[in-house]
C-alpha positions as CSV (number, residue, x, y, z in Angstrom):
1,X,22.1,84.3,-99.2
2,X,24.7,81.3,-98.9
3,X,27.5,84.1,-97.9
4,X,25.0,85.8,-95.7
5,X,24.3,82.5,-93.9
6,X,28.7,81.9,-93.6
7,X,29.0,86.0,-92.4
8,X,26.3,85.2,-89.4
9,X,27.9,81.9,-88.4
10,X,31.5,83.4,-88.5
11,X,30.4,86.0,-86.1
12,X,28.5,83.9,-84.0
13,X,31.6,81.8,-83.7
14,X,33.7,84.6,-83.1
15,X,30.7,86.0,-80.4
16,X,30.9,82.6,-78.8
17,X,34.7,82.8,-78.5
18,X,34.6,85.9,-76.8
19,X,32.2,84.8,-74.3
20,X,34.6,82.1,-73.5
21,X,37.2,84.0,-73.6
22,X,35.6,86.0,-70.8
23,X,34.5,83.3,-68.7
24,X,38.2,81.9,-68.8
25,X,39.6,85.1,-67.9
26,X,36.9,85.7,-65.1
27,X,38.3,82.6,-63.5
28,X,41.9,83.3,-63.9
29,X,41.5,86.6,-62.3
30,X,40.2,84.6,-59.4
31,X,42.9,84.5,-56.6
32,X,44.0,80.8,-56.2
33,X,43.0,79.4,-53.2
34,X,46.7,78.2,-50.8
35,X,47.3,75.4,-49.0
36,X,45.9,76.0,-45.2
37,X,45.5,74.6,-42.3
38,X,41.8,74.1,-41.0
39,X,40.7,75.4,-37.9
40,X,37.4,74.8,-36.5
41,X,36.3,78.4,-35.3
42,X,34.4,80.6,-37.7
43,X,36.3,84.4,-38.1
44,X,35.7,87.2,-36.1
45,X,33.7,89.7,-38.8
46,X,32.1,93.1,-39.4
47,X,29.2,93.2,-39.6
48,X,28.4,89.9,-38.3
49,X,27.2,88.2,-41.7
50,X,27.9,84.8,-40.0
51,X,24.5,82.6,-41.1
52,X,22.1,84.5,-42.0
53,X,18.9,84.9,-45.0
54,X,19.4,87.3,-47.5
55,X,17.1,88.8,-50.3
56,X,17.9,87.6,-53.7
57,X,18.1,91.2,-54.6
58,X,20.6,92.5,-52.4
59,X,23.9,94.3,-52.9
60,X,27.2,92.1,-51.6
61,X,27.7,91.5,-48.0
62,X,31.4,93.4,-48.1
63,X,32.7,92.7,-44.2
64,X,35.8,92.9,-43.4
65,X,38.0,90.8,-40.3
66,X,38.7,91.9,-37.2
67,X,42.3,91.5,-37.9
68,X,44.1,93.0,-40.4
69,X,46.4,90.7,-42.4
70,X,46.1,89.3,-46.2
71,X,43.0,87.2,-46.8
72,X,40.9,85.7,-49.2
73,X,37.2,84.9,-49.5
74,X,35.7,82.0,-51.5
75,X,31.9,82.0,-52.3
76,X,30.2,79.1,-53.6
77,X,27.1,77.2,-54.6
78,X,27.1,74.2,-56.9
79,X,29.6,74.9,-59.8
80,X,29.7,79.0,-59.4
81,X,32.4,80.6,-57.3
82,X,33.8,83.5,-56.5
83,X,37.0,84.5,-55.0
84,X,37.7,87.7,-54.0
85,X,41.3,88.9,-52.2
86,X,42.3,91.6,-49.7
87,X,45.3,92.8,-48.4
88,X,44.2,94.0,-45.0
89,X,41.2,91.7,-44.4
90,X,38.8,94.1,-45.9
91,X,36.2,92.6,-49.0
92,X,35.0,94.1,-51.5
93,X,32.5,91.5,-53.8
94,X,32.3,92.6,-57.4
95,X,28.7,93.4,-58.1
96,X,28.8,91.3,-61.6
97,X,30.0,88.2,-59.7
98,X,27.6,88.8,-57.0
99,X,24.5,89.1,-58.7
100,X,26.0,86.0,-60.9
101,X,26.1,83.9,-57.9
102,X,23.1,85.3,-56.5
103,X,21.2,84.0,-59.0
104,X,22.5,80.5,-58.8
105,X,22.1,80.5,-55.4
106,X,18.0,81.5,-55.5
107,X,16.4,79.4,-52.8
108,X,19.6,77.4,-52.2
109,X,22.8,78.7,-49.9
110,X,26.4,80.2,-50.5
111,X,29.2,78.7,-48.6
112,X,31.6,81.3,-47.4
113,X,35.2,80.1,-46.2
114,X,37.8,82.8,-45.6
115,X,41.7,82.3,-45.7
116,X,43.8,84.2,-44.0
117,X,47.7,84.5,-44.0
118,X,49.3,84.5,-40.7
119,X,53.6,84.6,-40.5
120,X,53.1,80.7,-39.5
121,X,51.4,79.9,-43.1
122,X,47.7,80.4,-44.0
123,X,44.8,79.4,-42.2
124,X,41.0,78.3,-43.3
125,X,38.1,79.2,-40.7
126,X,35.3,76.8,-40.0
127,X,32.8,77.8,-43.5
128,X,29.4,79.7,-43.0
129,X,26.6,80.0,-45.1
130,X,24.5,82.8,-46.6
131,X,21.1,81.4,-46.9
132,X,19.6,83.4,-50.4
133,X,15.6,83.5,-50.0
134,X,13.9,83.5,-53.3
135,X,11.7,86.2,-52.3
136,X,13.0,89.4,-53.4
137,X,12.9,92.6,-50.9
138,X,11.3,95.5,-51.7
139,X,14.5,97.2,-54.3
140,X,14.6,100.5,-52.7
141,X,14.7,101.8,-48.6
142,X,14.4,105.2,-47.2
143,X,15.3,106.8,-44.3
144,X,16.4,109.8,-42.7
145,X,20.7,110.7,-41.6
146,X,20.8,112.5,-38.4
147,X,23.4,113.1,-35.7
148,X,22.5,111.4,-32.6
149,X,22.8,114.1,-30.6
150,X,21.8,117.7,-30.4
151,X,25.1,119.8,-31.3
152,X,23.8,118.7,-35.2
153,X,20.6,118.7,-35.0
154,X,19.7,121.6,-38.0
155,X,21.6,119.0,-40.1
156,X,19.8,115.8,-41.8
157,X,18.2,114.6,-44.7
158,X,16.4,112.0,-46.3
159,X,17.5,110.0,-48.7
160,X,16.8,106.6,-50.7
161,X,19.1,103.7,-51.3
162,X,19.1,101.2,-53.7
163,X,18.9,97.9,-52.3
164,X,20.3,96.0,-54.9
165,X,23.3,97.9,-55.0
166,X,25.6,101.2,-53.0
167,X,23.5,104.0,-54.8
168,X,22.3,107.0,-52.2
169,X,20.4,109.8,-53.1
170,X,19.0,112.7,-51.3
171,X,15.2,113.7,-51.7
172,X,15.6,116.6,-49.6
173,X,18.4,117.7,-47.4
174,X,18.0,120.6,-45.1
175,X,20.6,122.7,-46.1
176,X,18.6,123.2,-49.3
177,X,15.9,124.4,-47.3
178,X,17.4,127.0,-44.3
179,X,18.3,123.7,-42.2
180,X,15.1,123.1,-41.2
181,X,13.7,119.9,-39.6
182,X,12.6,117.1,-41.5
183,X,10.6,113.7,-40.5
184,X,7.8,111.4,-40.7
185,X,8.5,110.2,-44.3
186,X,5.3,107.6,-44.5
187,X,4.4,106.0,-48.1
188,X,1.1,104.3,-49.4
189,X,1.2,100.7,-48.8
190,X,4.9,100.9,-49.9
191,X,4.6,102.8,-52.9
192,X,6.9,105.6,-53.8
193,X,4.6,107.7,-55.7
194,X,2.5,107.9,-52.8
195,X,4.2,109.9,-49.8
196,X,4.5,112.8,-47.1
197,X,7.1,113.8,-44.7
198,X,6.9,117.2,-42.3
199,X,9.1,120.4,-42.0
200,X,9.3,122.1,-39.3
201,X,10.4,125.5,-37.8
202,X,11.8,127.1,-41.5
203,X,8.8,126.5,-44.3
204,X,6.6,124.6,-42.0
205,X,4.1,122.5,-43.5
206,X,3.2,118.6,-44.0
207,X,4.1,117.9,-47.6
208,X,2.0,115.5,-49.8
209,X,3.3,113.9,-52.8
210,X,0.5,112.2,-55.3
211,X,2.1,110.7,-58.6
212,X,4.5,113.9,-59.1
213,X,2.0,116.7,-57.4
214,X,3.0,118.6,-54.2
215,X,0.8,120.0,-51.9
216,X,1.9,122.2,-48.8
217,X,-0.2,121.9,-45.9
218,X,-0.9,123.6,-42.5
219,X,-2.2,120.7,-40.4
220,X,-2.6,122.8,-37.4
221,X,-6.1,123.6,-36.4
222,X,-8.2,125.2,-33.7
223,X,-9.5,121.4,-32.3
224,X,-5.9,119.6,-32.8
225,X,-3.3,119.8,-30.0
226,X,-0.9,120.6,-32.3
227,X,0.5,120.7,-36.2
228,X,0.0,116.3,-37.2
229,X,2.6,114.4,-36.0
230,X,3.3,110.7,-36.4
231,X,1.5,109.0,-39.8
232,X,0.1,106.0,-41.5
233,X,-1.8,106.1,-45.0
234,X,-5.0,104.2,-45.4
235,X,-4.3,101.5,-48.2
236,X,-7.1,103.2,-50.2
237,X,-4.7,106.6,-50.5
238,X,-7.8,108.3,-49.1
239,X,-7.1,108.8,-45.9
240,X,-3.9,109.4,-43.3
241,X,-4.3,108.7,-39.8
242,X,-1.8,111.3,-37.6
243,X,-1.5,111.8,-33.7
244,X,-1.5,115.0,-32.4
245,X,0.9,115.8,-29.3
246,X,2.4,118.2,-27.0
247,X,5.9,116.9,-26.2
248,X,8.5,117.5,-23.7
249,X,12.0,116.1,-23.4
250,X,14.5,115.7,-20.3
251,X,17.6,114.8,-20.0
252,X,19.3,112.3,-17.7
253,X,22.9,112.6,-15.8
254,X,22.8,108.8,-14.4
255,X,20.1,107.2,-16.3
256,X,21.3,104.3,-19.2
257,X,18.3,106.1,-21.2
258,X,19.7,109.6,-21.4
259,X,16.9,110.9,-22.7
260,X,13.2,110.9,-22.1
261,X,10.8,112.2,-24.3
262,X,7.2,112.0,-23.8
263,X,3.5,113.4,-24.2
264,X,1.5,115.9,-21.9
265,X,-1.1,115.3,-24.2
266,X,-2.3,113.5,-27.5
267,X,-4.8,112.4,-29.8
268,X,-5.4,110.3,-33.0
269,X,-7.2,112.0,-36.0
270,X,-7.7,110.9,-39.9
271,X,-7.2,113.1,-42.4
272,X,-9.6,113.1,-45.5
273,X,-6.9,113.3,-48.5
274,X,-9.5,114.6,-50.9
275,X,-11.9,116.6,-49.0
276,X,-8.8,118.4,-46.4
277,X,-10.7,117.6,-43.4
278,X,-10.3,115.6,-40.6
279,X,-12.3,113.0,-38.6
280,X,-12.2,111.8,-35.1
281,X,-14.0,110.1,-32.2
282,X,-14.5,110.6,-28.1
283,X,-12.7,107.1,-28.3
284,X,-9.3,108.8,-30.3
285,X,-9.6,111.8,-28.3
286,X,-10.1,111.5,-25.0
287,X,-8.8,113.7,-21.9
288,X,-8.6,111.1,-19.4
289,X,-6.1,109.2,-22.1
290,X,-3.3,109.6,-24.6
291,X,-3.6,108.3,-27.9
292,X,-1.1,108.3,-30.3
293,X,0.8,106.1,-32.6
294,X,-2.1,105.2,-35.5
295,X,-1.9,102.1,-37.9
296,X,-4.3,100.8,-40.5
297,X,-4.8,97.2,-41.1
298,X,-4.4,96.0,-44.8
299,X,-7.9,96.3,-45.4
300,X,-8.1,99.3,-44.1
301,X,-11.2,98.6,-41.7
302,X,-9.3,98.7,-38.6
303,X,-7.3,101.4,-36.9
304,X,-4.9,100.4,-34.3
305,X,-3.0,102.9,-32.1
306,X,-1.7,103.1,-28.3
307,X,-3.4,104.7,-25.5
308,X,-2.2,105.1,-21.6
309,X,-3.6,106.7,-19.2
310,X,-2.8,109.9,-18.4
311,X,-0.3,110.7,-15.3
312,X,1.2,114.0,-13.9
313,X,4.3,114.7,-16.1
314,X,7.1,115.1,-15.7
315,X,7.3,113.3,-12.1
316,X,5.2,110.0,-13.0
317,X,7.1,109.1,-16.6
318,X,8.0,106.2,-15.7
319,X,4.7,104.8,-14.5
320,X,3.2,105.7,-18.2
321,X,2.8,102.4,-20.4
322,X,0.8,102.4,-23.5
323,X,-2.0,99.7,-24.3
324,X,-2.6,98.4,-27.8
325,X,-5.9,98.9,-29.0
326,X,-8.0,98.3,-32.1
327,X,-11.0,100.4,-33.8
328,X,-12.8,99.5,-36.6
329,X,-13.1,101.8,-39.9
330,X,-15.5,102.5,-42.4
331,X,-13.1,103.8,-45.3
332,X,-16.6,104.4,-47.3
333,X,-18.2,106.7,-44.7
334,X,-15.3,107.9,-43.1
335,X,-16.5,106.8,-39.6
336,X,-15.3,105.3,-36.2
337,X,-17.0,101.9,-34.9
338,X,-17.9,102.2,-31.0
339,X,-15.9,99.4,-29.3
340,X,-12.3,99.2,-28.9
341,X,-10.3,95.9,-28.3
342,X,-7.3,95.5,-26.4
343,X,-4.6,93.4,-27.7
344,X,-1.9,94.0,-25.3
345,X,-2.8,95.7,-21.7
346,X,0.1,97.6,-20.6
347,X,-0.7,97.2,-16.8
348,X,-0.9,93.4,-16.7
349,X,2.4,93.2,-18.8
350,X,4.2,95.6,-17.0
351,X,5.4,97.1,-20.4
352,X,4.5,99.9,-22.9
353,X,3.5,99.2,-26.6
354,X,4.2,101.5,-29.5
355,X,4.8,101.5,-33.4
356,X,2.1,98.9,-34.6
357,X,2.9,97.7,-37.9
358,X,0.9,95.0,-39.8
359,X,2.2,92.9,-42.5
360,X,0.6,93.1,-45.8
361,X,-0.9,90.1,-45.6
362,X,-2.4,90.8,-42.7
363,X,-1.5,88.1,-41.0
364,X,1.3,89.4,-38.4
365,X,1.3,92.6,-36.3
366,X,4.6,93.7,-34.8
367,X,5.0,96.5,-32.6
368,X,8.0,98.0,-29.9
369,X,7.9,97.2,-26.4
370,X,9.4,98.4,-23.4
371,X,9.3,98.7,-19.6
372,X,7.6,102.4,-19.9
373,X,6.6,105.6,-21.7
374,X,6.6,106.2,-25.3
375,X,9.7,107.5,-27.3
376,X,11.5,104.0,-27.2
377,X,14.6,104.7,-29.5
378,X,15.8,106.4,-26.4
379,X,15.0,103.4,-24.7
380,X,18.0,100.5,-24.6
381,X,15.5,98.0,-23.3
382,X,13.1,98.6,-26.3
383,X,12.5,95.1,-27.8
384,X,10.5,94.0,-31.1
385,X,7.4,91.7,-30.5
386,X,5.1,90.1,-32.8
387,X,1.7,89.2,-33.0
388,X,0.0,86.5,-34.6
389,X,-3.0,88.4,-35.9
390,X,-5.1,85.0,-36.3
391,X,-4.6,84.0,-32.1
392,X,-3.7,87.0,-30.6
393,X,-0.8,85.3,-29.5
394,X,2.5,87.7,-29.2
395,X,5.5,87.3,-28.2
396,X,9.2,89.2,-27.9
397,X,11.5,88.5,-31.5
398,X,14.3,86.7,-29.5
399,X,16.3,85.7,-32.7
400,X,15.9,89.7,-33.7
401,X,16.6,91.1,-30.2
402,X,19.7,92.6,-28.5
403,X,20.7,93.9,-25.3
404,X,19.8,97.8,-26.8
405,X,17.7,99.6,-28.7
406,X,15.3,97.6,-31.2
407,X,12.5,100.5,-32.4
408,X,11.1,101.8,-35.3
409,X,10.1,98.9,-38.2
410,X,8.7,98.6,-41.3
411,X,7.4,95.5,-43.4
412,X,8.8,94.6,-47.2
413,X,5.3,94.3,-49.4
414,X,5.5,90.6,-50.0
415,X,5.4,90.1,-46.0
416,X,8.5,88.2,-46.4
417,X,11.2,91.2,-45.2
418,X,11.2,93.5,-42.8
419,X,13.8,96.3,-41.8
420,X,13.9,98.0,-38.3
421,X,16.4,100.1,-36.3
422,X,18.7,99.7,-33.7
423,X,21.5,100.3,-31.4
424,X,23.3,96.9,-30.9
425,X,26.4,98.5,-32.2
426,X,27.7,101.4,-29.7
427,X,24.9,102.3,-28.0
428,X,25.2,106.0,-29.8
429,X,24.0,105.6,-33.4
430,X,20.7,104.1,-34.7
431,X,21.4,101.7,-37.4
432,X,18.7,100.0,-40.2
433,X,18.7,95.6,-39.7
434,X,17.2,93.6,-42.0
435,X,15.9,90.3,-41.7
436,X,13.9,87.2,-42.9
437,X,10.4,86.2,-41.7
438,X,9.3,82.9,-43.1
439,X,5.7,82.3,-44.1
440,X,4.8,80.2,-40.2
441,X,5.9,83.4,-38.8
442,X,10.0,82.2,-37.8
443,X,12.4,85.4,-37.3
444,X,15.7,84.9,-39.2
445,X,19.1,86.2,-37.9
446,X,18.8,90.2,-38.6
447,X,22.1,91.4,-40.7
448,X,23.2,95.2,-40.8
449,X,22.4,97.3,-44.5
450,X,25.5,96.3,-46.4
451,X,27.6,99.3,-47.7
452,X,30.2,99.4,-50.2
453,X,33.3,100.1,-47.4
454,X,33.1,97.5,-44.5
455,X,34.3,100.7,-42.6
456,X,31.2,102.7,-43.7
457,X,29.5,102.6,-39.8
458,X,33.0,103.7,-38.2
459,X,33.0,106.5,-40.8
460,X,29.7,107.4,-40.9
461,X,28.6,109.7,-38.0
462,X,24.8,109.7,-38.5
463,X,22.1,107.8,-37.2
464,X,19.1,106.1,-39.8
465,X,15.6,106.8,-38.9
466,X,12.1,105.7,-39.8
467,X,13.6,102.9,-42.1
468,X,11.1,102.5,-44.5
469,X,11.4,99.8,-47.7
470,X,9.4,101.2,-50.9
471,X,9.0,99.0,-54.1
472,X,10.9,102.0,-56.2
473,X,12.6,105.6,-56.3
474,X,11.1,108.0,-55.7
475,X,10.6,109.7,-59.0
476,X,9.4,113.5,-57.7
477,X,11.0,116.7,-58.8
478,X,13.4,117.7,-56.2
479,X,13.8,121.5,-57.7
480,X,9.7,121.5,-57.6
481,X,10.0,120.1,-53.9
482,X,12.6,123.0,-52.7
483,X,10.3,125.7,-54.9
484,X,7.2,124.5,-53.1
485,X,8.5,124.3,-49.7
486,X,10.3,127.6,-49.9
487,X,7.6,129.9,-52.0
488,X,4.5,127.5,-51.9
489,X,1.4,128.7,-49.6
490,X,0.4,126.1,-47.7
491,X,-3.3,124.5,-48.1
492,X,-5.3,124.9,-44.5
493,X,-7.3,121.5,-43.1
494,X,-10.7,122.2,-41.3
C-alpha cells in the first residue's frame, strides 16, 4: 500500500510538471511584445470588431488590418493573455487560447491592442475592448448560401454552423436533389428537432421534420392561393401559421432597389400538424387586403401578421405599405378571436412593416420597416425597429442600423441575442450580424459572423438568408432526407 501511495504521488508530480511545463511553453510561444510608439487612433479593421458584446460561446473574432504589414495582437483580461502574430496583418486566434480567455473574461471585457511594424519602427493603436456577455448564444445558426443574383439561382443550400467554432455543414444542398429551390427553413421555438423548409419546382413539397421523421407534403389546395409560403411554428409544435401568395417580380434599370418583388394576392392560414388541415378566418383572408407575414407570440395566444390594402399592381407598388396587426388564438380549439389590433398603421407612418419576431420572453417585438411594399431585402432603406411589447412603444434600432439593407431576423432563446441580415458591406451580398440586447431593451454594436479567414466575405460569393439561431444540430438523416424528397409521395392537407 505504502509503494502504491509513492507510485500515485510520483505521477502526480510528474502530471503537475507537465502541466507547467505546458503553461510555460504556451507563454513562450507568445510573440514578445516590441517597443512602440503610441498613437491615439484605433486601426482600420475587417470586420469592424472595434467595441462591441460578444457571446461567451463564440468562435475568435479573426480580422485582419487594412494594411498589410507585420503585426501583432495582444488580448487581455486580468492575468490571461494572448498574443497572436501575423505577417501581413491577418489574425488567426487559436481556439484553445480563445475559449481560455473567454472564460476569464465571462461578464468582464478583453482589451485588444494591435502592433504593427511600419519601416519607421513599430507602432501601438489606441486599445479597444470586446465586451464578453455572460449569456451564452444559442451554439448553432442556420441559414441558406445563395448567389445574389439570378445567373446562380439553381445553386444553394442550407447549412448549419457551429457557433462556437468554424464548423459548416450542409443539411441539404440542391445539387443533391436536381438543383431545385430550397427555403423557408423555420424551427420550433428554436429547437432543432423541430423544423420544415420547402422545395420547389424538382420534388416539390413542404418537408416536416419531427424528432428524426420526415413527412412530404403538398400544401397546395383548392381554397389556398397557392402551395404555403412564409412560416412560423406555434410554440406548442401543433400548429404552423403560413401565408399564401401570388408573387411577381420586376426589375429596375435606374432604381437603387433593383428589384421589386411583391404580392397580387395573399392570405394567412394555420396548419393543424396533427390533424393535416388547415384553419382560417374572414379576418386572415380577406379580398379587399393582403395578409401575409404570420408570427406567434410566446404563448402562443396571439397571431401577428401584416396586412395592406390592396392596390392595382404593378403600377401602384410603391403606394403598398403593410400594417402590423395582432389576432388572438385559441391553440386548444384551433380558433380565431374577432378583433384585430393595430400596432403600427402603415399610412400614418408612411412606412411598411414586415417580419414580426417576438422575443421569447415576450417582452420585445421587432419587425423590418421600410418606406413601401413588402420584399425588403431588396430594399436598401429597410431598417430594424423594435417594439416594447409592454407600451407599445417602437422605435427604429439606430445602434443596429446602416445606410442598406437591415431585413430578415431572428431571436437567440434566452432573449439576450439576436442575429439578422444585411447589406452594409457592398450593397450585393446579404450577410448574417449578430448582436447584444440587454435585459432594459439597449441594442449593442452588431458585429459580422466571424469565420476562420478574415478574407472569407471577399472570397465567398454567396449571400446568407433566413438566419436563424437553433440551440443544437440538427441531428436528421440526410440520406433519409434526399430518399424522401426524391421517391417519397407527398401527404395532401384539406
Amino acid at each position: 500500500m505504502k509503494n502504491s501511495c509513492m507510485h500515485t504521488k510520483i505521477r502526480l508530480i510528474r502530471m503537475g510538471c507537465l502541466g507547467l511545463l505546458i503553461a510555460l511553453l504556451a507563454v513562450a510561444c507568445q510573440p514578445a511584445l516590441p517597443e512602440a510608439q503610441a498613437v491615439d487612433e484605433q486601426p482600420s479593421i475587417f470586420p469592424d470588431y472595434t467595441d462591441v458584446t460578444i457571446p461567451c460561446n463564440i468562435a475568435p473574432l479573426n480580422f485582419r488590418l487594412q494594411e498589410a504589414a507585420p503585426a501583432i495582437l495582444s488580448l487581455s483580461v486580468g492575468e490571461e493573455q494572448l498574443r497572436v502574430a501575423a505577417s501581413d496583418g491577418s489574425f488567426s486566434v487559436p481556439l484553445r487560447g480563445w475559449r481560455r480567455l473567454l472564460a476569464a473574461a465571462k461578464g468582464e471585457a478583453i482589451t485588444v491592442e494591435v502592433y504593427v511594424e511600419k519601416p519607421e519602427g513599430w507602432l501601438r493603436y489606441a486599445p479597444f475592448t470586446w465586451q464578453v456577455a455572460a449569456e451564452p448564444i444559442d451554439p448553432c445558426l442556420v441559414y441558406r448560401k445563395i448567389a445574389p443574383g439570378y445567373r446562380m439561382w439553381n445553386r444553394m443550400g442550407i447549412y448549419q454552423r457551429d457557433l462556437s467554432n468554424f464548423e459548416e455543414e450542409a443539411l441539404l444542398d440542391n445539387k443533391q436533389t436536381n438543383n431545385n429551390c430550397m427555403n423557408c427553413h423555420s424551427f420550433c421555438q428554436q429547437d432543432p428537432d423541430r423544423m420544415l423548409f420547402h422545395q420547389r419546382m424538382t420534388h416539390a413539397g413542404t418537408y416536416v421534420i419531427r424528432h428524426g421523421e420526415i413527412e412530404k407534403l403538398d400544401t397546395k389546395t383548392d381554397r389556398t392561393i397557392s402551395a404555403l409560403v412564409y412560416p412560423y411554428w406555434h410554440p406548442s409544435g401543433r400548429y404552423v401559421a403560413f401565408s399564401t401568395n401570388e408573387t411577381k417580380q420586376d426589375f429596375h434599370y435606374a432604381d437603387p432597389n433593383r428589384v421589386e418583388v411583391f404580392d397580387l394576392r395573399s392570405d394567412v392560414v394555420v396548419y393543424d400538424v396533427e390533424r393535416h388541415q388547415l384553419l382560417t378566418s374572414p379576418l386572415l383572408s380577406a379580398e379587399a387586403h393582403w395578409e401575409t407575414f404570420p408570427c406567434f407570440s410566446p404563448d402562443g395566444k396571439q397571431l401577428y401578421f401584416c396586412s395592406a390594402d390592396s392596390v392595382t399592381m404593378p403600377e401602384q407598388y410603391r403606394e403598398v405599405r403593410y400594417n402590423l396587426l395582432r389576432l388572438s388564438f385559441d391553440p386548444e380549439q384551433g380558433t380565431f378571436g374577432t378583433q384585430v389590433d393595430t400596432l403600427f398603421h402603415a399610412q400614418a407612418e408612411g412606412k411598411s412593416a414586415r417580419f414580426p419576431r417576438i422575443s421569447p420572453d415576450g417582452k420585445q417585438l421587432m419587425f423590418t420597416v421600410s418606406a413601401y411594399g413588402n420584399f425588403s431585402i431588396w430594399h436598401r432603406d429597410a431598417d430594424l425597429y423594435l417594439m416594447d411589447l409592454h407600451t407599445g412603444h417602437y422605435q427604429p434600432m439606430e445602434a443596429v442600423n446602416s445606410s442598406n439593407v437591415e431585413s430578415y431576423h431572428s431571436w437567440s432563446s434566452n432573449s439576450r441575442w439576436f442575429v439578422f441580415s444585411s447589406r452594409r458591406e457592398n450593397g450585393l451580398y446579404t450577410a448574417p450580424y449578430i448582436a447584444y440586447l440587454s435585459p432594459d431593451g439597449q441594442p449593442g454594436k452588431p458585429f459580422l459572423l466571424p469565420q476562420a479567414s478574415a478574407d472569407y466575405y471577399d472570397l465567398t460569393l454567396c449571400s446568407f438568408n433566413i438566419p436563424e439561431l437553433v440551440k443544437g444540430p440538427i441531428q436528421v438523416d440526410r440520406g433519409e432526407l434526399i430518399r424522401v424528397s426524391k421517391y417519397g409521395r407527398p401527404s395532401s392537407i384539406h
